[in-house]
N, C-alpha and C positions, 0 to 999 in steps of 0.2 A: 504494500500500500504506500500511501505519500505521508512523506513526512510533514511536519507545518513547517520547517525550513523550506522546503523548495517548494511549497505553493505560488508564492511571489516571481520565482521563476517560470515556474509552469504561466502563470497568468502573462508576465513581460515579456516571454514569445510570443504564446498561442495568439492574445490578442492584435498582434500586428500580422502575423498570417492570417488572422480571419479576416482582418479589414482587407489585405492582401486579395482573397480569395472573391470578398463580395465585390470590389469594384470587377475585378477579370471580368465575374459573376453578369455583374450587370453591363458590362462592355461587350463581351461577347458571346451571350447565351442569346438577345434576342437576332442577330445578321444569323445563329443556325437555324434557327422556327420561323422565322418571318422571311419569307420570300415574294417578291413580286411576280407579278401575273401579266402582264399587259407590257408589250413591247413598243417604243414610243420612236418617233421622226424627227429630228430638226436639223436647223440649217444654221451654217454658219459661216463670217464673212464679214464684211465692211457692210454687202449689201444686205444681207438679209434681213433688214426691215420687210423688205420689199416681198417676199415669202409670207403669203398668208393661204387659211385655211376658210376654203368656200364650198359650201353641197358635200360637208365630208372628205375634199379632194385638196390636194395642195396647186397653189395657183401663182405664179410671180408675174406680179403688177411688171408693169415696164416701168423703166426710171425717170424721172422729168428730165430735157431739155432745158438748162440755161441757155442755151445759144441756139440763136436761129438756123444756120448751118447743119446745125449735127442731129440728126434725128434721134428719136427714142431710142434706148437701148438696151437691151436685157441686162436683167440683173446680173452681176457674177456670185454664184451663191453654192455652195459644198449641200447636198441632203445625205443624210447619215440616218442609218436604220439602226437603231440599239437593241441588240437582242438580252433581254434579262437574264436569262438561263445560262448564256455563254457569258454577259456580263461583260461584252465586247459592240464596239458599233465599227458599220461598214458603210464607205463609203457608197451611194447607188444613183441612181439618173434621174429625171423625171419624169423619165415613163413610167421608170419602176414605182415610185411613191405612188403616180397616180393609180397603180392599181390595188393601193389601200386606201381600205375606208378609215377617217381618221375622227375621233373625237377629240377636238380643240378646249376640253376643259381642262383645269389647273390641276386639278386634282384626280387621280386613279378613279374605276369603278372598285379598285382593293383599296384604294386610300394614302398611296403613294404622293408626291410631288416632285418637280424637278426645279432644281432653284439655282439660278448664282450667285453665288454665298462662298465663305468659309469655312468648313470642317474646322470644330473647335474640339478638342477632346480632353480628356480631363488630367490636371496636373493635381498630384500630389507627391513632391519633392522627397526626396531622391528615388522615389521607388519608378513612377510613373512619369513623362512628360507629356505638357501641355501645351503643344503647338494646335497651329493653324493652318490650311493649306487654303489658298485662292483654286476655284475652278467649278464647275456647274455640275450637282448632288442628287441623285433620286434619294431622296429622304422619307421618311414613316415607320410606324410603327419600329421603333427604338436603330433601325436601320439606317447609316445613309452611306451611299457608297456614288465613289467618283465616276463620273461618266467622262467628263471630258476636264484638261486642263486649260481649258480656254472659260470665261468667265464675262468678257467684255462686248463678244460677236456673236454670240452665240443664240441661237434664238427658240425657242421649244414649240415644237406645231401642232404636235399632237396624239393623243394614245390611238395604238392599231386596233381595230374593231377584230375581236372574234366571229 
């Protein structure tokens, strides 16, 4: 059994691996249970403003003219297909996008979001560090995972219809 001398030690470990154990706990128990569903489009670029989503379909507006001379001119705009599962995006055309049907809301049918933002994660010194990284997040339910390191051009269009 335990002596009352080594109580005090038993306690001055155990409890800093248990703090230990619950952050992991809560850092990385909800990215294995919680998986998204719904694979999403966007566009990225100087122009992709100009990339919107009309009838379900992806559409690029033409650019305005300042100058009398130069006619309209199509956007220059990258469309990227994110597959959730692979957890990877690829690059694809506009024909390809346009043969998904796309739901333009912010938020999943599961509950997801895609944001540009910062991944903040938790610091508790020396054990853990608390950086930040810049770039554009499917975030929810205690998950958020990088999609792309771009933050600035990047433009989100919308979740793929089952």
């Amino acid at each position: 059994m335990f002596k009352k001398e080594t109580l005090p030690l038993i306690v001055g470990i155990g409890l800093p691996l248990l703090l230990i154990a619950y952050v992991a706990a809560t850092v990385y128990l909800p990215s294995l249970f919680n998986k998204p569903l719904y694979d999403f489009i966007y566009a990225t670029g100087y122009d992709s403003r100009y990339a919107t989503v009309e009838n379900q379909t992806v559409k690029l507006n033409q650019k305005p003219s300042y100058y009398p001379n130069e006619a309209s001119r199509s956007p220059e705009v990258d469309l990227y297909f994110y597959d959730v599962s692979r957890e990877s995006s690829k690059l694809i055309s506009l024909e390809e996008v346009q043969t998904y049907k796309l739901d333009p809301s912010e938020k999943s049918p599961d509950g997801y979001v895609v944001s540009n933002d910062r991944d903040r994660s938790y610091s508790f010194f020396p054990f853990f560090y608390g950086g930040s990284d810049r770039g554009t997040y499917l975030t929810g339910h205690g998950v958020s995972k990088r999609v792309s390191e771009k933050y600035y051009d990047l433009k989100f269009l919308g979740w793929v219809k089952k």
